[in-house]
Backbone as a printed PyTorch tensor [residue, N CA C, xyz], in Angstrom:
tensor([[[ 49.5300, -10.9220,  34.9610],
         [ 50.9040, -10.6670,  35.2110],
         [ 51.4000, -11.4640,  36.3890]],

        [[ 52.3480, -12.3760,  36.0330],
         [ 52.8390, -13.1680,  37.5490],
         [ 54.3030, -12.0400,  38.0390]],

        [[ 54.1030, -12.1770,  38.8160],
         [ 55.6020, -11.4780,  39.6500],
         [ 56.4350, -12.6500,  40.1540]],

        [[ 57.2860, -12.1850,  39.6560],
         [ 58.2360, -13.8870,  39.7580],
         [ 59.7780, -12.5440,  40.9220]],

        [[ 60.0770, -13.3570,  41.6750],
         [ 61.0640, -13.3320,  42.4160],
         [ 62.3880, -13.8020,  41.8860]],

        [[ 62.6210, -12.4560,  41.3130],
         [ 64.4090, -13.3270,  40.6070],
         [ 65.1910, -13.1740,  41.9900]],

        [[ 66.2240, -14.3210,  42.0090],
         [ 67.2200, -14.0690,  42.9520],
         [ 68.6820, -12.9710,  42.4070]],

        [[ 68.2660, -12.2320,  43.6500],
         [ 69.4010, -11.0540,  43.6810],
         [ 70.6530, -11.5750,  43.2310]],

        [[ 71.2130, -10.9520,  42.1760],
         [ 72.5990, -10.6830,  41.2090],
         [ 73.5980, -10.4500,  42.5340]],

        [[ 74.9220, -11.3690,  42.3540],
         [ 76.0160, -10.9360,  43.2240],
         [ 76.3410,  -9.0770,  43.2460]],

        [[ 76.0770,  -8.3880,  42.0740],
         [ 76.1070,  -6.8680,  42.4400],
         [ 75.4410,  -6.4790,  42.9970]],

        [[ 74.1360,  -6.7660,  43.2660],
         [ 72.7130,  -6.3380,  43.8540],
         [ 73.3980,  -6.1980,  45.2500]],

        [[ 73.8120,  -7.7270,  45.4860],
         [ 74.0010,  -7.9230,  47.0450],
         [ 74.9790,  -7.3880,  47.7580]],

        [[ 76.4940,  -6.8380,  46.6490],
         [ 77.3880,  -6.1410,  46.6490],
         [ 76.6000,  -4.7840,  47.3300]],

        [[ 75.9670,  -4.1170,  46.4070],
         [ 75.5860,  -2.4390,  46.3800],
         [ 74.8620,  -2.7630,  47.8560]],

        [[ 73.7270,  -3.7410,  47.7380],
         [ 72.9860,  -3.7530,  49.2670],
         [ 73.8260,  -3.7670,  50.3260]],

        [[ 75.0030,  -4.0480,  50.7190],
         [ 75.9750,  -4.4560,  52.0130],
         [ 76.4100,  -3.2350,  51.9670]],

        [[ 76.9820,  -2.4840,  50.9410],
         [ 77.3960,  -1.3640,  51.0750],
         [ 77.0920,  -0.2310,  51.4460]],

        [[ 75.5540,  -0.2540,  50.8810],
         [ 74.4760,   0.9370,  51.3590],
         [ 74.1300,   1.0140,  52.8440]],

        [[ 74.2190,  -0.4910,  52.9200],
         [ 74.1060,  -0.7870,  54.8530],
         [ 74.9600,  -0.4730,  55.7820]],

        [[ 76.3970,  -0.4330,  54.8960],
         [ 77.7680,  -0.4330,  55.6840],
         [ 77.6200,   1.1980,  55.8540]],

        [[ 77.5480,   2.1030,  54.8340],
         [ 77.3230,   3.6040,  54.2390],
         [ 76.4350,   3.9330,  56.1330]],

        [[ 75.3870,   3.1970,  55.7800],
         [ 74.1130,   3.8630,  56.7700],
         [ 74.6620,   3.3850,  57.6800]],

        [[ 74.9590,   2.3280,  58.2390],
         [ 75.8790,   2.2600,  59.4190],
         [ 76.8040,   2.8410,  59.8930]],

        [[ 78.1020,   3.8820,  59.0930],
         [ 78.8350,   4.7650,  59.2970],
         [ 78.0280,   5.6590,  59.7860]],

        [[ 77.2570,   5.9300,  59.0320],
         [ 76.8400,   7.6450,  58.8880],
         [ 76.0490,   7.9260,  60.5170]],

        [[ 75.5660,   6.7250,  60.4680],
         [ 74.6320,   6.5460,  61.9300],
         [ 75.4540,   7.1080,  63.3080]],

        [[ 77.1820,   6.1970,  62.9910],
         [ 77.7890,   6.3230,  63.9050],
         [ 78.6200,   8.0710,  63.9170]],

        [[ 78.5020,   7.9310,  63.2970],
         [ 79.5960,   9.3870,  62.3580],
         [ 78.2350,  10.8320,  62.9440]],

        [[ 76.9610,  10.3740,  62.8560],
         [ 76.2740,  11.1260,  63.4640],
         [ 75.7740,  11.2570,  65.0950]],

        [[ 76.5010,  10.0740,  65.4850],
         [ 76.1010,   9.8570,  67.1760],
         [ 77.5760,  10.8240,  67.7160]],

        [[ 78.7910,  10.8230,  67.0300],
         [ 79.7400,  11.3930,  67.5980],
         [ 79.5370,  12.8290,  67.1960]],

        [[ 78.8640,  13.0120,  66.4350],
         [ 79.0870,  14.2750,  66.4320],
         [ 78.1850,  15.2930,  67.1320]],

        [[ 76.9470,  14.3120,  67.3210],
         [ 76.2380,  15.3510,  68.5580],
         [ 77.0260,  14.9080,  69.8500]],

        [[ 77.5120,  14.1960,  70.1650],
         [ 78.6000,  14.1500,  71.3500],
         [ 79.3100,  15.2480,  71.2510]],

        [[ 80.3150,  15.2010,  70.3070],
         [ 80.7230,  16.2620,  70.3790],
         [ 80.4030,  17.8210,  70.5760]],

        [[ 79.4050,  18.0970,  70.0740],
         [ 78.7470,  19.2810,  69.9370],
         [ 77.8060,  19.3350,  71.6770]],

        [[ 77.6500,  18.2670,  72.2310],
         [ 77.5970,  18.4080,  73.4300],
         [ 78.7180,  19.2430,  74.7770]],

        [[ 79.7820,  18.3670,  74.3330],
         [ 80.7940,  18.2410,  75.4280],
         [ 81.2790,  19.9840,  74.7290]],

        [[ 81.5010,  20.4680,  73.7010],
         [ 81.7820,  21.6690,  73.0080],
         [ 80.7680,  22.8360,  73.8280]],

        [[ 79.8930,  22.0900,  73.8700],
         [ 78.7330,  23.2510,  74.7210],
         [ 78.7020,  23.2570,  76.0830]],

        [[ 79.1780,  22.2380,  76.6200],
         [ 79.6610,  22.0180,  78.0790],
         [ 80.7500,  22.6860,  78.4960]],

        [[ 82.0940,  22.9410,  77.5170],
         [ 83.2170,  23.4990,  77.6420],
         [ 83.1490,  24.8840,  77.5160]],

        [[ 82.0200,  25.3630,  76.4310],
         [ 82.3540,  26.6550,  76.4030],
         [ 81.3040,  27.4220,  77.4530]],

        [[ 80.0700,  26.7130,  78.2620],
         [ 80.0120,  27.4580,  79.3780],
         [ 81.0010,  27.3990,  80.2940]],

        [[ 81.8080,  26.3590,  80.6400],
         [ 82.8420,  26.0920,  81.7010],
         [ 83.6500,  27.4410,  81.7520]],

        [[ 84.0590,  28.1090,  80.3130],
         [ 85.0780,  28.8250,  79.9120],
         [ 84.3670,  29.7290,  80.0670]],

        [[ 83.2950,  29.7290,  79.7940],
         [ 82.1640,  31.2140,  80.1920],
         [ 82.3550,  32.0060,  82.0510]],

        [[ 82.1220,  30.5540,  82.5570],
         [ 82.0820,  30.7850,  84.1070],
         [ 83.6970,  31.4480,  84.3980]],

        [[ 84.5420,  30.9590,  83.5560],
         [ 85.7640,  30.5890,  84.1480],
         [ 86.5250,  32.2980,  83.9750]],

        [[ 85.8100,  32.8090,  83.0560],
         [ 85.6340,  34.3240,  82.2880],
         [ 85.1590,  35.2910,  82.9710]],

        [[ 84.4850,  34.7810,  84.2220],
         [ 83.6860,  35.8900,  84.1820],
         [ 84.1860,  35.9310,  86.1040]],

        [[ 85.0210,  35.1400,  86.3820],
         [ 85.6460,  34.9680,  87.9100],
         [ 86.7770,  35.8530,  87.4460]],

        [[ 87.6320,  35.1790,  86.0350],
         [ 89.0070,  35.9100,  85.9350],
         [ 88.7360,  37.3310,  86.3500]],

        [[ 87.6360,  37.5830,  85.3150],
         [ 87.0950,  39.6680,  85.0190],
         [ 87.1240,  39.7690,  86.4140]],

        [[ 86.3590,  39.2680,  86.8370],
         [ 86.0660,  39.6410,  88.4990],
         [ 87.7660,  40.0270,  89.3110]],

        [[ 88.4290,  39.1080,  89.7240],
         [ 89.8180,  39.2530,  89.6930],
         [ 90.5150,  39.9920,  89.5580]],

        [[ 90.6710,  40.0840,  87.8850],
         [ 91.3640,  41.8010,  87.0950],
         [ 90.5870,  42.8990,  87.8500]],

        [[ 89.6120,  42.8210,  88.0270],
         [ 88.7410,  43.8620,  88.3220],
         [ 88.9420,  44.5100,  89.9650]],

        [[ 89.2470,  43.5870,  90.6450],
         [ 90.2810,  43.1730,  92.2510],
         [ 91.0740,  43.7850,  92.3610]],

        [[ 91.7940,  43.1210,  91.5160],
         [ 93.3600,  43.8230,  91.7330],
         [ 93.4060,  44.8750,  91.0640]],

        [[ 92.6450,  45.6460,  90.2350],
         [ 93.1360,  47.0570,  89.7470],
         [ 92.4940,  47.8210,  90.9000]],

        [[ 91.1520,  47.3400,  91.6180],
         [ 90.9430,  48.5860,  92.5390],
         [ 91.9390,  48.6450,  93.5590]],

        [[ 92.4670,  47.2990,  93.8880],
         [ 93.3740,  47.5730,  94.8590],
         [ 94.8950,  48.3850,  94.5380]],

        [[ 95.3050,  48.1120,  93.6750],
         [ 96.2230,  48.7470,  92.9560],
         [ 95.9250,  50.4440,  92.7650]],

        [[ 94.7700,  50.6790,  92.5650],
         [ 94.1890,  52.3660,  91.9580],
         [ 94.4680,  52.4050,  93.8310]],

        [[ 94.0460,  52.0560,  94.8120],
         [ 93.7000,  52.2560,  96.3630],
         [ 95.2090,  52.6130,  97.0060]],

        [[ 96.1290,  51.3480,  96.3900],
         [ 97.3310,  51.5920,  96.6560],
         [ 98.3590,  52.6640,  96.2590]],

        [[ 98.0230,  52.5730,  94.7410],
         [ 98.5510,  54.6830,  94.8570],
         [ 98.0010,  55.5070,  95.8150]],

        [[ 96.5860,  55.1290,  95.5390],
         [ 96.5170,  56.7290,  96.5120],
         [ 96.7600,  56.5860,  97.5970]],

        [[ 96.6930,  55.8650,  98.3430],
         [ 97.5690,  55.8180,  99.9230],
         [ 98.8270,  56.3420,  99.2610]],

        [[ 99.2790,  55.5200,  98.4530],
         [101.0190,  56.3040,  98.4220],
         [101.1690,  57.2830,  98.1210]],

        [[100.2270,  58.0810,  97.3250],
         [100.1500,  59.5460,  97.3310],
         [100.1250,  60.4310,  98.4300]],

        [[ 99.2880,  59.9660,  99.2680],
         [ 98.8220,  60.6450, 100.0500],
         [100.2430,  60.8850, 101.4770]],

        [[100.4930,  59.4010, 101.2930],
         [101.8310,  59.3290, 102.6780],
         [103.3010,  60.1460, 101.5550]],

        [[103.3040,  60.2080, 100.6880],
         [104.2880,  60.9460,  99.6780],
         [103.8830,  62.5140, 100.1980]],

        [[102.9760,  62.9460, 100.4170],
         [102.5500,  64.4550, 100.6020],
         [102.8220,  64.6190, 101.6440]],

        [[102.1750,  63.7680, 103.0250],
         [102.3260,  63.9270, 104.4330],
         [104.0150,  63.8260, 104.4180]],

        [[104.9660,  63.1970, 103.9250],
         [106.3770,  62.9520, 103.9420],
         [106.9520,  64.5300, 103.8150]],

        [[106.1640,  65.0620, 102.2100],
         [106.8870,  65.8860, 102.0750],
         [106.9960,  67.0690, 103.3190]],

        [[105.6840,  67.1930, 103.4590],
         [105.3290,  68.4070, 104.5000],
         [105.9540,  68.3500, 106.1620]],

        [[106.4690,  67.0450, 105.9580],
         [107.2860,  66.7210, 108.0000],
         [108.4960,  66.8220, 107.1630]],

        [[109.1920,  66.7280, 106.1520],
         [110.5130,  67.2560, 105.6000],
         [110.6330,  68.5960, 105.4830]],

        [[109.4000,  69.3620, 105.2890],
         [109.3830,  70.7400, 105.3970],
         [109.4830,  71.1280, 106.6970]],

        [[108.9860,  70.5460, 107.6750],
         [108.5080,  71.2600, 108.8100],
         [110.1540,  71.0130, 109.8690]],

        [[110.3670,  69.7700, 108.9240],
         [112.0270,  69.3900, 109.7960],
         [113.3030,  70.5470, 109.5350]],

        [[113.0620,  70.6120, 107.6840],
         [114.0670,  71.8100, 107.4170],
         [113.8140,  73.1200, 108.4790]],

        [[112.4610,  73.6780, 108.2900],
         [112.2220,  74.7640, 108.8940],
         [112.5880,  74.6990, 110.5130]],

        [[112.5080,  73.7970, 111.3430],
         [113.2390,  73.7620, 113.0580],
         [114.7870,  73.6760, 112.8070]],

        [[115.3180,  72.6630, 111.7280],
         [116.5480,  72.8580, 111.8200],
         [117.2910,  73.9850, 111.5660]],

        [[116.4590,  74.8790, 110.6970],
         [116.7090,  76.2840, 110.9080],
         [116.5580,  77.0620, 111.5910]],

        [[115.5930,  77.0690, 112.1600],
         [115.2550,  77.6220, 113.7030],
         [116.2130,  77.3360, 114.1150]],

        [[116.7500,  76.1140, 114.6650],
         [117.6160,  75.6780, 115.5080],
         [119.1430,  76.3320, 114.8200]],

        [[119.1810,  76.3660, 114.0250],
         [120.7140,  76.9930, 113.5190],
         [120.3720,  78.5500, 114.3110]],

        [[119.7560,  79.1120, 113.9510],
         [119.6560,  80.5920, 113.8700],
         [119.5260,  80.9820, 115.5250]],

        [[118.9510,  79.6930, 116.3440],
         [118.9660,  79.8600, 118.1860],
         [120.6390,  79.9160, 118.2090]],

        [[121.1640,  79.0210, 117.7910],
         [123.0430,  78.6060, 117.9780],
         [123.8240,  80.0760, 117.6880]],

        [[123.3670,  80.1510, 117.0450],
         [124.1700,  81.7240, 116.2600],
         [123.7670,  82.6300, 117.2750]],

        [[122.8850,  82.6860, 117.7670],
         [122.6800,  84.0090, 118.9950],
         [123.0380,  83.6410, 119.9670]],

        [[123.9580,  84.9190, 120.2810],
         [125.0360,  84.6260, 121.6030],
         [124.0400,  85.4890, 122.6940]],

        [[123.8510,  84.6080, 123.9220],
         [123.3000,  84.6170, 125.0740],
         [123.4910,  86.2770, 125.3470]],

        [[125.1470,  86.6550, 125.5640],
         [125.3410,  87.8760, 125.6870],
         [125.0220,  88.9220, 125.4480]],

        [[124.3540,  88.4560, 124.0820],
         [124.4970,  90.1110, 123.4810],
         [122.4940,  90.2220, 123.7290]],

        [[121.7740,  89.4100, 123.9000],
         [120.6220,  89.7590, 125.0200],
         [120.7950,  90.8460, 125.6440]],

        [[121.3890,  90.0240, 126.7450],
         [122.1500,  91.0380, 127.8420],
         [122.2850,  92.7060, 127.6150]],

        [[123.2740,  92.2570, 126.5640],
         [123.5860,  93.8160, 126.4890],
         [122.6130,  94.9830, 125.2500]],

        [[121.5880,  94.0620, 124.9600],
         [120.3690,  94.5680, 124.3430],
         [119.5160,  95.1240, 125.4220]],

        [[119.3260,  94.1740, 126.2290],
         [118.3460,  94.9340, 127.3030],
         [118.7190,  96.0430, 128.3480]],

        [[120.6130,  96.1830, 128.3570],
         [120.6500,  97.1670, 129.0610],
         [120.8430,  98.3440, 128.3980]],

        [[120.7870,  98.0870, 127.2220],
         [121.0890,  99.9070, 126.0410],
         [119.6370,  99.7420, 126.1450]],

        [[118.8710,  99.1100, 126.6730],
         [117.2270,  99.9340, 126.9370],
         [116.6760, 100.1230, 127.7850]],

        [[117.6450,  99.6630, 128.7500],
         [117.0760, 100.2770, 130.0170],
         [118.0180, 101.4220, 130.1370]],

        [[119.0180, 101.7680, 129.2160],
         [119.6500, 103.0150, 129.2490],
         [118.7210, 104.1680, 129.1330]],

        [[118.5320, 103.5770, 127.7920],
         [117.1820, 104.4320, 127.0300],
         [115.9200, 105.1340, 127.7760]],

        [[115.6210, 104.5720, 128.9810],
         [114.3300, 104.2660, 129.4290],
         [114.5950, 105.7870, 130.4740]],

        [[116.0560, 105.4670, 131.0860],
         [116.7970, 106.5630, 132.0510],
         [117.6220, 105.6830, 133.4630]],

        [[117.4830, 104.2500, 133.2360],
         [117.8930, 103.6030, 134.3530],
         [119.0410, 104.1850, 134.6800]],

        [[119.5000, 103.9280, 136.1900],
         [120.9370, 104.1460, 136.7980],
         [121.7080, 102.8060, 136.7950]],

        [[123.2950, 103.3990, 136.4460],
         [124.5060, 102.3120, 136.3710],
         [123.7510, 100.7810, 136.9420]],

        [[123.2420, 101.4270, 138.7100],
         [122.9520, 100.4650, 139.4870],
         [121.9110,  99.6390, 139.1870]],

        [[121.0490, 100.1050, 138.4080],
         [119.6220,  99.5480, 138.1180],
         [120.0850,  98.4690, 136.9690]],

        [[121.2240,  98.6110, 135.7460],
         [122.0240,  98.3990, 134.9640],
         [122.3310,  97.1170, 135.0580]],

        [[123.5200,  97.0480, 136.1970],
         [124.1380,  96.4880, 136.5020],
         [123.0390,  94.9450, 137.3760]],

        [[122.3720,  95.3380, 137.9320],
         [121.8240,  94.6150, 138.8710],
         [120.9550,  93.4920, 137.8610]],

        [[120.0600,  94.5400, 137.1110],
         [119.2410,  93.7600, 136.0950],
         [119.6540,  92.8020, 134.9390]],

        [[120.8200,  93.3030, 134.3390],
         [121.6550,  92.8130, 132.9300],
         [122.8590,  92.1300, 133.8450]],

        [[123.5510,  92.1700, 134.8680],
         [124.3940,  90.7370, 135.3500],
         [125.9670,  91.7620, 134.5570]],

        [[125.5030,  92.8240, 134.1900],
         [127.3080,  93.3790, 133.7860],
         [128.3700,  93.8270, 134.7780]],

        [[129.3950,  94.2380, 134.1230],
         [130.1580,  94.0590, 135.1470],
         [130.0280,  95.9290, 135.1690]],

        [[130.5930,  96.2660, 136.5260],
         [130.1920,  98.4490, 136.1310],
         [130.4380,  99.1690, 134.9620]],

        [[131.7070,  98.5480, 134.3860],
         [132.7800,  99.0410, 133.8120],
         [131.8670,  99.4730, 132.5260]],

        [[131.3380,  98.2280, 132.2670],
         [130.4480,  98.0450, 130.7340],
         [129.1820,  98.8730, 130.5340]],

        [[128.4810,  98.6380, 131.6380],
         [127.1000,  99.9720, 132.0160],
         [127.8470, 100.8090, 132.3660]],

        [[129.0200, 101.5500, 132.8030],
         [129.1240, 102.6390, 132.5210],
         [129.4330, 103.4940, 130.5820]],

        [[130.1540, 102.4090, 129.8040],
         [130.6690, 102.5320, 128.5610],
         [129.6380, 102.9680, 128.2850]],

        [[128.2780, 101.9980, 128.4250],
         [127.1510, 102.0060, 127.7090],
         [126.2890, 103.4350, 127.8110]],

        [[125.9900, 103.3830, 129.1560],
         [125.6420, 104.6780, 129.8340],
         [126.6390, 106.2130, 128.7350]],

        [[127.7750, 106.4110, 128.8530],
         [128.2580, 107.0340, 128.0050],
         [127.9480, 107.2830, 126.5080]],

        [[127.8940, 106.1720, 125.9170],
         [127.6230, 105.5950, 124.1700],
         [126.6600, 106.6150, 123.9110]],

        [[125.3630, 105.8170, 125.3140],
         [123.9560, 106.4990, 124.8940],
         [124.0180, 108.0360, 124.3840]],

        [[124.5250, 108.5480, 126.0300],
         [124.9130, 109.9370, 126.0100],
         [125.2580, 110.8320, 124.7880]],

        [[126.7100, 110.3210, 124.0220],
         [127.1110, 110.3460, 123.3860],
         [126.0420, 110.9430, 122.0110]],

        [[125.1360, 110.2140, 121.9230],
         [124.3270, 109.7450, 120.4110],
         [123.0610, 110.7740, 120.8680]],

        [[122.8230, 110.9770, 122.1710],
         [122.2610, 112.2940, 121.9040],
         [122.2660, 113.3900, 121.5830]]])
């Protein structure tokens, strides 16, 4: 058997360039795509890191936020209770205004009436004038 070397048919040489051109794409078509699948794996740790600072963050500002009510709670309560404590003196203080100095006076001497004091003892102690420790002196009398 001789083996004879035919020369390759213009289709032969056609299909051969093509198959080369084919494997030459594919070569390149496969270098980009592990590139890609690189830089894809590079990005999505980036986005990983970048995930896990944000959380951190959110996570920041809500404690500070949860911290910041309750201070404001807390100065909301202390508020209310010095608004209480203000109403209650300003009432005090109304109810001092309304009591007339005088009639002290003339409280403590209808008890030292009571007690058996004289006009003079009356008069000297309570700042009245006779006229009035005597009325009074009488009243008592009177109601016994």
């Amino acid at each position: 058997m001789d083996l004879q070397l035919a020369a390759p048919s213009l289709v032969e040489i056609i299909i051969a360039v093509v198959l080369l051109g084919l494997i030459a794409v594919t070569c390149v078509l496969y270098a980009n795509l592990r590139r890609t699948a690189g830089l894809l794996k590079e990005l999505q740790g980036s986005m990983t890191s970048e995930l896990a600072v944000m959380s951190t963050k959110v996570t920041d500002a809500n404690n500070q936020q949860t911290e910041a009510q309750a201070r404001s709670l807390v100065i909301s309560k202390h508020l209310q209770r010095i608004e209480e404590k203000q109403q209650e003196l300003e009432s005090q203080v109304r109810d001092l205004k309304f009591q007339d100095p005088s009639l002290k006076l003339y409280q403590r001497a209808a008890d030292l009436v009571k007690k058996g004091a004289s006009i003079e003892e009356i008069i000297e102690s309570c700042d009245i004038p006779r006229a009035e420790a005597e009325m009074l002196v009488m009243v008592h009398k009177s109601q016994k």
